[in-house]
SEVEX-533771 format. One record per residue (C-alpha): chain; residue in three letters; x, y, z. Coordinates in steps of 0.1 Angstrom, whole numbers, plus 5000, padded with zeros to 4 digits. Example, Ala and Ser with C-alpha at 12.3 -4.5 7.8 and 13.67 -1.06 7.14 Angstrom:
! SEVEX-533771
{atom "A" "ALA" {5123 4955 5078}}
{atom "A" "SER" {5137 4989 5071}}
This chain:
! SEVEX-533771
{atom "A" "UNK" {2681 2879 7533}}
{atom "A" "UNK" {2680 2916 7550}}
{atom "A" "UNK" {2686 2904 7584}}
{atom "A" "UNK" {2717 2889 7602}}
{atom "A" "UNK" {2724 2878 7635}}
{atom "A" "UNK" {2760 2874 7641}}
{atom "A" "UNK" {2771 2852 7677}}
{atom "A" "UNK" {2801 2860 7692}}
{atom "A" "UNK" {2818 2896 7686}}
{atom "A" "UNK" {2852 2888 7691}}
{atom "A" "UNK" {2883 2888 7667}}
{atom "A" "UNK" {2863 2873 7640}}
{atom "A" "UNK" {2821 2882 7651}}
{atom "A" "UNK" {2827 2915 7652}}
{atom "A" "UNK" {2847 2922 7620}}
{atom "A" "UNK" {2822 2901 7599}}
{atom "A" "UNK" {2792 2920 7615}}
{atom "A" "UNK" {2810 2952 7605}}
{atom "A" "UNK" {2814 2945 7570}}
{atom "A" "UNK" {2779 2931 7567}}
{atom "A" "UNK" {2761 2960 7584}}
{atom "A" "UNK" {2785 2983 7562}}
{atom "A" "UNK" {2773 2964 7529}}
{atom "A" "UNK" {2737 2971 7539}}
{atom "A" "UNK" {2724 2941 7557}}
{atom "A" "UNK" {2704 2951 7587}}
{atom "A" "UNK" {2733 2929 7617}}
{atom "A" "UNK" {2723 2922 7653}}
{atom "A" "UNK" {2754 2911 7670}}
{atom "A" "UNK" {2752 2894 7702}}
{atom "A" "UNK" {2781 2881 7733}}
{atom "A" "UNK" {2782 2876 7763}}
{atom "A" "UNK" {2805 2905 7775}}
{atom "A" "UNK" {2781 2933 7783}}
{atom "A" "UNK" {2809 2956 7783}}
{atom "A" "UNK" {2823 2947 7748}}
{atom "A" "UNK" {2786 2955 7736}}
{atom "A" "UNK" {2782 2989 7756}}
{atom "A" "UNK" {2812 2996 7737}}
{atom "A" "UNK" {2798 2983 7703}}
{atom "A" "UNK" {2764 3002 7704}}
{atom "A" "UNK" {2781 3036 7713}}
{atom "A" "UNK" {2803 3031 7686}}
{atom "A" "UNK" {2835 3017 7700}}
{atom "A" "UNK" {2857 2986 7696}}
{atom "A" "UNK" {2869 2964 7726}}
{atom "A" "UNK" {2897 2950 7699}}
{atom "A" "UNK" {2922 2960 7681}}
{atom "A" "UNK" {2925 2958 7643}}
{atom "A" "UNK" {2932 2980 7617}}
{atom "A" "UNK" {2903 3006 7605}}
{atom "A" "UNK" {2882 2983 7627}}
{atom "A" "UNK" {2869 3012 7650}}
{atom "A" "UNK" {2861 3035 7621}}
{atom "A" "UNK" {2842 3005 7607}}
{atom "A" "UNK" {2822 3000 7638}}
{atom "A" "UNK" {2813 3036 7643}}
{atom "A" "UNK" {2802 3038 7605}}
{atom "A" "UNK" {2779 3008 7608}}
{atom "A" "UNK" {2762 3014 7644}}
{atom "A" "UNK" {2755 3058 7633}}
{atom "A" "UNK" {2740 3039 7602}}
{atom "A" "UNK" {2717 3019 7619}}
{atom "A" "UNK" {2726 2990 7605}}
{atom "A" "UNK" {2747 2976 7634}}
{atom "A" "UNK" {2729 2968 7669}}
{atom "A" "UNK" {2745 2945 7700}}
{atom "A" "UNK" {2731 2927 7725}}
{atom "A" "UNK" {2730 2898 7753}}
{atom "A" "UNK" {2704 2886 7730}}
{atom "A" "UNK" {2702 2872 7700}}
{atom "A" "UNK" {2672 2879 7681}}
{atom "A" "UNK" {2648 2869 7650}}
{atom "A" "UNK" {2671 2871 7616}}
{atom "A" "UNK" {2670 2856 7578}}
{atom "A" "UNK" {2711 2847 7587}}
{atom "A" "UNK" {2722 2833 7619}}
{atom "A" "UNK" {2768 2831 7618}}
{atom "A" "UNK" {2785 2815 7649}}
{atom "A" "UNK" {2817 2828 7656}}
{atom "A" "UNK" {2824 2819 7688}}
{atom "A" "UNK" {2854 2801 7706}}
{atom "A" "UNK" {2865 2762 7700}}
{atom "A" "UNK" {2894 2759 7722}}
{atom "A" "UNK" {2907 2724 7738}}
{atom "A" "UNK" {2903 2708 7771}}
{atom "A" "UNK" {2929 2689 7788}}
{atom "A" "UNK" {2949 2662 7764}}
{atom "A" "UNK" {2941 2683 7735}}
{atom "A" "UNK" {2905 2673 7730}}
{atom "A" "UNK" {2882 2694 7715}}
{atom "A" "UNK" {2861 2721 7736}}
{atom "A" "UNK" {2825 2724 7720}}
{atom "A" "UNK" {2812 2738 7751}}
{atom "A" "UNK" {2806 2775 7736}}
{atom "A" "UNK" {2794 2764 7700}}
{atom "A" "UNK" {2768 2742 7715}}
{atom "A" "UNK" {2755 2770 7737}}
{atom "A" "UNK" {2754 2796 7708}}
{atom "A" "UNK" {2732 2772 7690}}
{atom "A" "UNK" {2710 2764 7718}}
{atom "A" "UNK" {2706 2801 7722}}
{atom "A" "UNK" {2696 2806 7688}}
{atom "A" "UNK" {2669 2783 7684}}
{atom "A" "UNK" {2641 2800 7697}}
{atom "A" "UNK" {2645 2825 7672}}
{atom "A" "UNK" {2648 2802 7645}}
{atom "A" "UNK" {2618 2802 7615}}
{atom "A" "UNK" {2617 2781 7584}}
{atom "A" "UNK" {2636 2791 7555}}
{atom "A" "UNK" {2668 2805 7580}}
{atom "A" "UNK" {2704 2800 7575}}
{atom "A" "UNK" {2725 2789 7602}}
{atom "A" "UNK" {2764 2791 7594}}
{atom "A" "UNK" {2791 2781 7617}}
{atom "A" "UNK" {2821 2803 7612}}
{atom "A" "UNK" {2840 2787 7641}}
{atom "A" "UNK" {2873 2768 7634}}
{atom "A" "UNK" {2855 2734 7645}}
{atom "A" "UNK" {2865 2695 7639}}
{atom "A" "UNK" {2850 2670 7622}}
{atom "A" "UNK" {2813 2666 7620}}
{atom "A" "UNK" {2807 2697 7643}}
{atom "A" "UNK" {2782 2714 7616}}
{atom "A" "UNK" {2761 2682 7617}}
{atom "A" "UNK" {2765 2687 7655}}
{atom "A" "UNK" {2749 2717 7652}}
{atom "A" "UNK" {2715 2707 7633}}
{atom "A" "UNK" {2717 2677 7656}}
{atom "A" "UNK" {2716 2705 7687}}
{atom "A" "UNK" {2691 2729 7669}}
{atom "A" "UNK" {2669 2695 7663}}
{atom "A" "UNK" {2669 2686 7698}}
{atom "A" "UNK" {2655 2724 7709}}
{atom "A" "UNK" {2627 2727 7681}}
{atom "A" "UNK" {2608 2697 7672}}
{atom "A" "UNK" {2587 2716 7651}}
{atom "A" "UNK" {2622 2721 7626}}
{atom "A" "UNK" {2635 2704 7602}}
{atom "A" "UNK" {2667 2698 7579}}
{atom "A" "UNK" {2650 2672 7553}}
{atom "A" "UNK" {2644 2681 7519}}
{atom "A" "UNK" {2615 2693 7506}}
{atom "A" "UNK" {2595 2701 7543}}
{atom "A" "UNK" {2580 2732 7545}}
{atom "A" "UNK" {2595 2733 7581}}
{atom "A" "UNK" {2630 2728 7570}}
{atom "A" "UNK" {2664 2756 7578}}
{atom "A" "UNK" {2695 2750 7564}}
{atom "A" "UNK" {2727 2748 7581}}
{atom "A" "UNK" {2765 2754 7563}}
{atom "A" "UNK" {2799 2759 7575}}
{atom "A" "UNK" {2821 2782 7563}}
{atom "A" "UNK" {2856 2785 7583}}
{atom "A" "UNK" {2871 2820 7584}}
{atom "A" "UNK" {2906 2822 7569}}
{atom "A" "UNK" {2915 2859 7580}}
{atom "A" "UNK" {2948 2871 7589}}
{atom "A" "UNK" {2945 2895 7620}}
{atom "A" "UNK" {2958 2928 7608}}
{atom "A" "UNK" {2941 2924 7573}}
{atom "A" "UNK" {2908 2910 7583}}
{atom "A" "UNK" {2888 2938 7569}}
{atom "A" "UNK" {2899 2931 7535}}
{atom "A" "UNK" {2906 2895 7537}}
{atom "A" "UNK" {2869 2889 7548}}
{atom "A" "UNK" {2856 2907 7513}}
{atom "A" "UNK" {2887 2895 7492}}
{atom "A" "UNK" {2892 2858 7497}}
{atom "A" "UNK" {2877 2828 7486}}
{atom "A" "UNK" {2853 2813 7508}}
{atom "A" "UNK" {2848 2775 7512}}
{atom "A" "UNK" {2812 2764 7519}}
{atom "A" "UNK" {2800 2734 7528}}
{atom "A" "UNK" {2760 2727 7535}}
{atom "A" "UNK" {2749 2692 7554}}
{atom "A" "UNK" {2731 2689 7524}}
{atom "A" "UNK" {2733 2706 7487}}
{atom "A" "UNK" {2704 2725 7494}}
{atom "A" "UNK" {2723 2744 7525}}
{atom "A" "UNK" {2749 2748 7507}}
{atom "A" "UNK" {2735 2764 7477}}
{atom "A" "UNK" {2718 2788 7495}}
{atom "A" "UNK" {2744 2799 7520}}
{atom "A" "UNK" {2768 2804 7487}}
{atom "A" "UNK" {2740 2826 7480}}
{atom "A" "UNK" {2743 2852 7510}}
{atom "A" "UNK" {2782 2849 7505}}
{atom "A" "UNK" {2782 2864 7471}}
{atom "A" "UNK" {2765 2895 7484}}
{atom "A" "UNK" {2792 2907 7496}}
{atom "A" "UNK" {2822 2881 7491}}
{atom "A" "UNK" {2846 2898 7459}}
{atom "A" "UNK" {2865 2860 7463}}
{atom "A" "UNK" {2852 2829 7447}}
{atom "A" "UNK" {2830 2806 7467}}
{atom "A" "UNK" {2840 2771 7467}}
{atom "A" "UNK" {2812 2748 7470}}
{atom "A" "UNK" {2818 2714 7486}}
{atom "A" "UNK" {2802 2694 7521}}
{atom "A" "UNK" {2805 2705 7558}}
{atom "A" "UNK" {2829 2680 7569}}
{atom "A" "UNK" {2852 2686 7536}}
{atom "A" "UNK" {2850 2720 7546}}
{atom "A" "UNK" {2855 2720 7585}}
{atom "A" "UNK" {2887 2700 7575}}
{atom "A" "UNK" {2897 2719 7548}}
{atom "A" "UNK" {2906 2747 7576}}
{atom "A" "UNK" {2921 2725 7603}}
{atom "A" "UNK" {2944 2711 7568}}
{atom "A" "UNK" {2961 2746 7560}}
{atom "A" "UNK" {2966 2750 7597}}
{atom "A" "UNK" {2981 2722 7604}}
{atom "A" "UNK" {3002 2726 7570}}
{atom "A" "UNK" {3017 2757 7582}}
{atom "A" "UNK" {3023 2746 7618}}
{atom "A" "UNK" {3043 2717 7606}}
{atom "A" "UNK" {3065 2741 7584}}
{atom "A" "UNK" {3067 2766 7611}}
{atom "A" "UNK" {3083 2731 7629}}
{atom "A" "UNK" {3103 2724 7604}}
{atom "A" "UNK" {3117 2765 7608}}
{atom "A" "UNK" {3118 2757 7647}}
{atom "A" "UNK" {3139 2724 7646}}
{atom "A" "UNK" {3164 2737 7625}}
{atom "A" "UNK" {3167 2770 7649}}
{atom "A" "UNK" {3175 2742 7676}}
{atom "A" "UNK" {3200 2722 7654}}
{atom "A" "UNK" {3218 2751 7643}}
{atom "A" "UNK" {3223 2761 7681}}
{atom "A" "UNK" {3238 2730 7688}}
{atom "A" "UNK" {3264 2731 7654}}
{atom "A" "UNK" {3268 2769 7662}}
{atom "A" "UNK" {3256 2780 7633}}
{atom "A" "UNK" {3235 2810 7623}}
{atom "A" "UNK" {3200 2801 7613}}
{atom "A" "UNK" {3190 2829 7600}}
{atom "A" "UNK" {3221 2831 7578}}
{atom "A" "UNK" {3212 2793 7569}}
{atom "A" "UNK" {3181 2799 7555}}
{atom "A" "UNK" {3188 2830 7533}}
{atom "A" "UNK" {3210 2806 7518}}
{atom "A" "UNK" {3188 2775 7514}}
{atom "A" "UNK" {3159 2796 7503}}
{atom "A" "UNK" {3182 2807 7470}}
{atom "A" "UNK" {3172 2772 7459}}
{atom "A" "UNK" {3139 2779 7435}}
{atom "A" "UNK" {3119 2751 7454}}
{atom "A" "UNK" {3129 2756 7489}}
{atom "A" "UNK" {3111 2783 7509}}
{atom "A" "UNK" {3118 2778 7547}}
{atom "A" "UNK" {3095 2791 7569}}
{atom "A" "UNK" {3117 2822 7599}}
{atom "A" "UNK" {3118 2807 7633}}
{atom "A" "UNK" {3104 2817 7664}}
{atom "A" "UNK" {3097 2812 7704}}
{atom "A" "UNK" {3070 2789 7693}}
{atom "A" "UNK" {3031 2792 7681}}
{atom "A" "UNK" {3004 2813 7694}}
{atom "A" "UNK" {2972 2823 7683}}
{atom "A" "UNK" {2937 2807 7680}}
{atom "A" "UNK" {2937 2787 7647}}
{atom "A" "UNK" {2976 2772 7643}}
{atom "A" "UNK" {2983 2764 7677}}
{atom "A" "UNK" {2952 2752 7687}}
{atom "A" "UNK" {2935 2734 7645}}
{atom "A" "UNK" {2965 2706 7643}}
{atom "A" "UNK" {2954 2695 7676}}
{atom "A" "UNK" {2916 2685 7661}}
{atom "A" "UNK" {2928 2666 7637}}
{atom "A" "UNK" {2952 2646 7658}}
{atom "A" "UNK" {2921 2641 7681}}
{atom "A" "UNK" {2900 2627 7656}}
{atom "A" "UNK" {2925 2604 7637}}
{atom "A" "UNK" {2953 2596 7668}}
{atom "A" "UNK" {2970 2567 7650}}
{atom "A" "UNK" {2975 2577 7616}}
{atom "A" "UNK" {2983 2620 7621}}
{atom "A" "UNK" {3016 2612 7634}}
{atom "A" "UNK" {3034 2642 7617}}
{atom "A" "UNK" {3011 2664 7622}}
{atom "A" "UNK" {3012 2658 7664}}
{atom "A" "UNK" {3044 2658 7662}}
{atom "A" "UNK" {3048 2692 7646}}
{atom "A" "UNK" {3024 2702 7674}}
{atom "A" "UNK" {3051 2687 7699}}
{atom "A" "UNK" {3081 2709 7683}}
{atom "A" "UNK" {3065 2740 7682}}
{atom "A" "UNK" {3052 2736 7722}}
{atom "A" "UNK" {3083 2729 7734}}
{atom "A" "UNK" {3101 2757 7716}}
{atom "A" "UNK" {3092 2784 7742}}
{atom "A" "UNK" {3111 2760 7769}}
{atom "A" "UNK" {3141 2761 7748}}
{atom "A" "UNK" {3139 2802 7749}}
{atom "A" "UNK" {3132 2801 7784}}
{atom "A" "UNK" {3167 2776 7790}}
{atom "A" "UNK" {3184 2796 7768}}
{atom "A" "UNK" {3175 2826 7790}}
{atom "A" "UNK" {3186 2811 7822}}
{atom "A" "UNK" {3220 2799 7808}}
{atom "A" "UNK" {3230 2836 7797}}
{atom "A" "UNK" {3219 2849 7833}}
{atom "A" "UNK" {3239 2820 7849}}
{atom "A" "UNK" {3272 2843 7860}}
{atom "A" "UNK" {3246 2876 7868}}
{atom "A" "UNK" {3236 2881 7905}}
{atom "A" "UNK" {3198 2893 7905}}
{atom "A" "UNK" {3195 2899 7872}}
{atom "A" "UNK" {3171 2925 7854}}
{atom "A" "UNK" {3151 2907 7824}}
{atom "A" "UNK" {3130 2927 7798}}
{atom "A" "UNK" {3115 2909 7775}}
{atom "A" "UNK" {3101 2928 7743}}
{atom "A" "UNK" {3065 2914 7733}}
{atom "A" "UNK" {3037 2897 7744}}
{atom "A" "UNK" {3010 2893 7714}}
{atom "A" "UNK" {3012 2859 7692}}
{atom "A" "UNK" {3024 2876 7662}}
{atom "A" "UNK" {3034 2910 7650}}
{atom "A" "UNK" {3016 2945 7650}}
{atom "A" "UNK" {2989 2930 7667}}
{atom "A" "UNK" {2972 2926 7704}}
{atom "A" "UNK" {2963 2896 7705}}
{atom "A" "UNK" {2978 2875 7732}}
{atom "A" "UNK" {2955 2840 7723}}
{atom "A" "UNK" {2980 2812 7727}}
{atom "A" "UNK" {3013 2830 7726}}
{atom "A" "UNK" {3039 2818 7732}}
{atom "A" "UNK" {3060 2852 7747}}
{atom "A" "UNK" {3027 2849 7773}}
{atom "A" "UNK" {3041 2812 7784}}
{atom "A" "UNK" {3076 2826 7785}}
{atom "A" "UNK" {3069 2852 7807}}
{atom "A" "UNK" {3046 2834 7830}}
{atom "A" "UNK" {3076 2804 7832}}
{atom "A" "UNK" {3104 2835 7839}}
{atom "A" "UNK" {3086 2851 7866}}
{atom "A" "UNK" {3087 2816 7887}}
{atom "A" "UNK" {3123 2809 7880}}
{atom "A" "UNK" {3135 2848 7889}}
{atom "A" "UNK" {3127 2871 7919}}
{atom "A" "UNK" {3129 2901 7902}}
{atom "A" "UNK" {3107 2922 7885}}
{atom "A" "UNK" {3099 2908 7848}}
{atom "A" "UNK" {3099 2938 7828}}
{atom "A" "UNK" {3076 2936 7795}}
{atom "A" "UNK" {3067 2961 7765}}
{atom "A" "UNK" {3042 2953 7747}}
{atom "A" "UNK" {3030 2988 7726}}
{atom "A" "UNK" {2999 2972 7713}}
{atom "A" "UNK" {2984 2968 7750}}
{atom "A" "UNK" {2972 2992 7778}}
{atom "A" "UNK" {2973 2965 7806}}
{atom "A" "UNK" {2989 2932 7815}}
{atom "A" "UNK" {2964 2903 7805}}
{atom "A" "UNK" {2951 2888 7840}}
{atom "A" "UNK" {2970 2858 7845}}
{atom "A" "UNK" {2998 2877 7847}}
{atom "A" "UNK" {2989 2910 7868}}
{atom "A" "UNK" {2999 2891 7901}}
{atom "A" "UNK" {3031 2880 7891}}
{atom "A" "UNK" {3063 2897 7896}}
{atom "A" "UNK" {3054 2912 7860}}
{atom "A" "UNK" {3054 2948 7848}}
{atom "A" "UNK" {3046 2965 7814}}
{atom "A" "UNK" {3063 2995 7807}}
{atom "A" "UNK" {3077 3019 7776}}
{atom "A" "UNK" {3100 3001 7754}}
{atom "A" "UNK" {3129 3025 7762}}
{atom "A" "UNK" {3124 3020 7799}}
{atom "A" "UNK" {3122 2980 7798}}
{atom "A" "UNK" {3156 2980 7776}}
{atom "A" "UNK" {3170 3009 7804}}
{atom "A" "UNK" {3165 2988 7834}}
{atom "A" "UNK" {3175 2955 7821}}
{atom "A" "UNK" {3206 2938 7820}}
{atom "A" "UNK" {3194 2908 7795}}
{atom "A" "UNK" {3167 2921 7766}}
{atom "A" "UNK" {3149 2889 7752}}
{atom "A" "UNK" {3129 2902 7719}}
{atom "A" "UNK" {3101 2875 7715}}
{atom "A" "UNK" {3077 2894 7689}}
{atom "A" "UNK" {3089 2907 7658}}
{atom "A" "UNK" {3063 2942 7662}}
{atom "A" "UNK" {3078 2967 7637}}
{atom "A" "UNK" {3083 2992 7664}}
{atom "A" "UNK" {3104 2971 7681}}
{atom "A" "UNK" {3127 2972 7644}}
{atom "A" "UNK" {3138 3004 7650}}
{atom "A" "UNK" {3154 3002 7682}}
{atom "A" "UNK" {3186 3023 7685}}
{atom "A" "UNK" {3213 2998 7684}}
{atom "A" "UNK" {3228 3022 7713}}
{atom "A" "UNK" {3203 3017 7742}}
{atom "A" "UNK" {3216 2976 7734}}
{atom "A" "UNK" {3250 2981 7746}}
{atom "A" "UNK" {3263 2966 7774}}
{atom "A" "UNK" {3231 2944 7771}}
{atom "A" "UNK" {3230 2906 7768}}
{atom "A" "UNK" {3205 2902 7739}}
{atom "A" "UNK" {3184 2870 7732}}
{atom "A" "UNK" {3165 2875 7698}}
{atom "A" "UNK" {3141 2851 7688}}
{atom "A" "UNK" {3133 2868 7658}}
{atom "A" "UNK" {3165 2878 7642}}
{atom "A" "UNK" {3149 2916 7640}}
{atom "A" "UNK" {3167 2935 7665}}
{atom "A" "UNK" {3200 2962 7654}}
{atom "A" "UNK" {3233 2938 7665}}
{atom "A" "UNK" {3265 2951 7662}}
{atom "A" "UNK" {3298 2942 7674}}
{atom "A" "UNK" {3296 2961 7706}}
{atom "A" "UNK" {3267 2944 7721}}
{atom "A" "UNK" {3270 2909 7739}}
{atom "A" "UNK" {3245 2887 7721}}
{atom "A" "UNK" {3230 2848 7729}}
{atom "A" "UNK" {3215 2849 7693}}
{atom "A" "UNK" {3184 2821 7698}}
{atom "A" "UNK" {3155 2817 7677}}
């Protein structure tokens, strides 16, 4: 196995076909954004994350790291594309399907086809299905000359450490027969320092959309309680410090709600697929979307008494020290703010250039940090970015602050609505 072709160099494509091409396999990435690959092949990043660009320039002067439109002829094929949901929370397999139809003219016997891409239930076997239905002359039954062999293995990165993550943690694999999964635990180990758990594709697909869903419905758990305390006037954050002194309890920090591309989006496939018996789950999925609507009330109630007021709101990405704005929540509360108030939104948001496009015709504006608090008369904080941590406590006064986080420097002098 020299040769990899890697489909979709986004968050998670590009990353993976970094480390590979940087471990000495010969890594054709291919998307469909001709400007993201320009980028790639002159040794650039159209991402952000950590040592990611360094990484990229490394591989492509080695020669090791090529992009195109195109995918071509490889030993590996790994689909990392998209699986986002269509209305009523269904699953979207629109962009998985067409990666695999776009790899199957370059398929040969003896290739491994992985699907990296968060995906429901009985998606792998989707994809041999698709790959089946473009090349007649394939096959995926044992012991034909003719035969590929097709695995998932779900990513499990955190963005900010995926560099390290994708060499350092285990990796679950699971073939749509023992045979695939044998030999895609083979490629793993190459360059995988984790262990490789070996079990079957559907095991695996829901082994991913399992931990997802078990943090989403402790990040509800977090949520609710930031809501109850608001009615009994109490401080959550002060609540649980306390409860968390108990050696079994370990409650999760509030927030504005759940972003990103795995936890707000995973729960939602396994609700799809089993809608009578995943009641908790949906219904951890229902706390944390309505959360941003409880930020965005508790916003208009402290501008109530203000004439034309100035609103800067500190954060855009889905989590901290990061730019990615997939899902997130301080993206829904900005869009809902700049239809309930006439003025200009002001937003920072230090880990972005430009405003995303749905929101570059609204009344919306990114500016400094310094110069969003300056003109505002309420500061909602809705990401927890370590830059904003250091805020001079000074530039709050006279301020209504809303902090969703519990990060931002309060003291007596500053008028607070302290919401998580």
């Amino acid at each position: 196995m020299k040769k990899v072709c890697v489909i979709g160099l986004g968050y998670i494509g590009l990353p993976t076909a970094t480390v590979l091409a940087n471990n000495g396999f010969e890594v054709h990435g291919v998307d469909i954004n001709e400007k993201a690959v320009e980028l790639i092949n002159n040794g650039q990043v159209h991402i952000y994350e950590p040592d990611l660009d360094i990484m990229v320039k490394k591989a492509v002067e080695s020669g090791n790291l090529k992009a195109s439109v195109i995918p071509e002829k490889a030993d590996v094929f790994i689909i990392a594309v998209p699986t986002p949901f269509k209305e009523n929370h269904k699953p979207d397999l629109t962009y998985v399907e067409q990666a695999t139809r776009s790899i199957s003219p370059y398929l040969e016997p003896g290739n491994i086809v992985i699907l990296e891409s968060t995906s429901p239930v009985g998606t792998t076997e989707k994809v041999a299905e698709w790959i089946l239905e473009e090349r007649e002359d394939l096959s995926i039954d044992e012991n034909r000359e003719n035969r590929i062999f097709v695995s998932h293995c779900p990513e499990r990165v955190l963005p900010g450490k995926i560099l390290k993550e994708l060499i350092e943690n285990n990796r679950i694999i699971g073939g749509i027969n023992e045979e695939s999964t044998k030999r895609t635990v083979g490629f793993y180990k190459s360059f995988v320092k984790g262990k490789i758990l070996e079990t079957n594709a559907r095991t695996a697909e829901l082994s991913k959309l399992a931990e997802n869903a078990f943090r989403d419905v402790n990040i509800a758990f977090a949520n609710e309680l930031s809501m109850i305390c608001d009615e009994l006037n109490i401080n959550v954050w002060e609540l649980i410090n306390l409860a968390n002194h108990h050696p079994r309890v370990n409650i999760l920090q509030p927030g504005p709600g759940v972003g990103g591309h795995c936890i707000a989006v995973d729960p939602w496939f396994i609700v799809d697929a089993a809608p009578e018996t995943a009641k908790l789950i949906r219904t951890a999925r229902m706390v944390n979307d309505s959360k941003p609507y409880f930020v965005i009330e508790k916003i208009k109630e402290a501008t109530k008494n203000l004439q034309n007021p100035t609103i800067a709101c500190l954060g855009l990405a889905f989590k901290a020290n990061v730019d990615d704005l997939r899902e997130s929540p301080a993206v829904k509360i900005v869009k809902e703010l700049s239809a309930i108030y006439d003025q200009t939104i002001y937003v920072a948001e230090p880990h972005i250039e430009e405003l995303p496009k749905d929101l570059l015709e609204l009344n919306v504006r990114l500016v400094k940090t310094e110069d969003a608090i300056e003109k505002a008369d309420v500061v909602v904080l809705l990401v927890d970015h370590d830059y904003f941590k250091v805020i001079d406590k000074k530039a709050l006064l006279n301020k209504i602050v809303i902090d969703t986080r519990g990060v931002l420097p309060i003291t007596s002098n500053i008028e607070v609505s302290m919401i998580i």
